[in-house]
N, C-alpha and C positions, 0 to 999 in steps of 0.2 A: 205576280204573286200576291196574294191574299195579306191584309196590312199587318194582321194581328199576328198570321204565322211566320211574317219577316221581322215583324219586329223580336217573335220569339229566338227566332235564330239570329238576330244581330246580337241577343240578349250571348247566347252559347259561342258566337265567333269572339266575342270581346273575351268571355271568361276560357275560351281557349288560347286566346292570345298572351293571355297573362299566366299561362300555363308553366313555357320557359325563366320567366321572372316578372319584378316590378317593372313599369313603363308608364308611360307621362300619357296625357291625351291627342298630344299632336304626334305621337309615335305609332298610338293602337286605331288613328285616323289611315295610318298609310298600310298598318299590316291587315286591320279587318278590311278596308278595300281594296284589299289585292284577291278578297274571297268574294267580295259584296259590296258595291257603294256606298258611303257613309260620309258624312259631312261632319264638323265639329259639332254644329248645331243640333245636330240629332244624336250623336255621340255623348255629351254632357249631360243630356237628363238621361240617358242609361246606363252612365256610371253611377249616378247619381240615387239614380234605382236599386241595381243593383248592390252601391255600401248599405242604402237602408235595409235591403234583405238579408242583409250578413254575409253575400258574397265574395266580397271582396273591401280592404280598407284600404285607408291612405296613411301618407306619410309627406312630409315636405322636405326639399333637401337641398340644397342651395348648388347651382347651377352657373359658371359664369355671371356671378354678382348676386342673380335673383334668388330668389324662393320654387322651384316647382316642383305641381304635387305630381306626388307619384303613385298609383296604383296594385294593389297586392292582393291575389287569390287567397282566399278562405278556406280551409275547408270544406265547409257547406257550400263555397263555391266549386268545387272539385264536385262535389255529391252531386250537382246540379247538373254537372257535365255529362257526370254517368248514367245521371236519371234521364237525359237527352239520348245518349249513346240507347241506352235501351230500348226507348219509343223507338228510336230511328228503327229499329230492327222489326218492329211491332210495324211502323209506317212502309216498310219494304215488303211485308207479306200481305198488306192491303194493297200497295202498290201491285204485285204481281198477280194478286186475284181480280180486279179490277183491269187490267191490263189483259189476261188471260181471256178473260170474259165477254173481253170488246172485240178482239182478235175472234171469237170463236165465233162473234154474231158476221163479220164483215166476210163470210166464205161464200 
């Protein structure tokens, strides 16, 4: 898959993940790669992204002794989803023109 368009959609799996509630980063590591591969590593700077865009904020909260932060959808992060949700529909009727197309040449 193409870097830029996987990174957009690791962008849409995280903020669907936090769809159900807040969650930490070693938590939205194991749910967004049950969709997709994701490492911490790569995980962190697109939360990190994503608070600067107003997508989602943090909070801290104490955990067995420690501090960990936790993660929370925005609004504008919802808005983000839907404006996903719509392309996608846009990307399935290019999909099936494009598909249609190839089909028609291979007879």
């Amino acid at each position: 898959m193409d870097t830029q368009r996987k990174k957009g959609m690791l962008d849409v799996c995280v903020l669907a993940a936090l769809l159900e509630g807040p969650s930490y980063g070693y938590r939205l590591v194991r749910e967004v790669g049950a969709c997709m591969p994701v490492s911490e590593s790569t995980l962190y700077p697109i939360l990190k992204r994503l608070e600067t865009a107003g997508c989602l904020d943090t909070y801290r909260e104490a955990y067995n002794g420690r501090l960990r932060k936790y993660y929370r959808l925005t609004a504008q992060g919802e808005e983000r989803i839907c404006g996903f949700l719509a392309e996608w529909e846009e990307m399935e009727r290019i999909y099936q023109f494009v598909k249609e197309k190839r089909e028609g040449t291979s007879r």
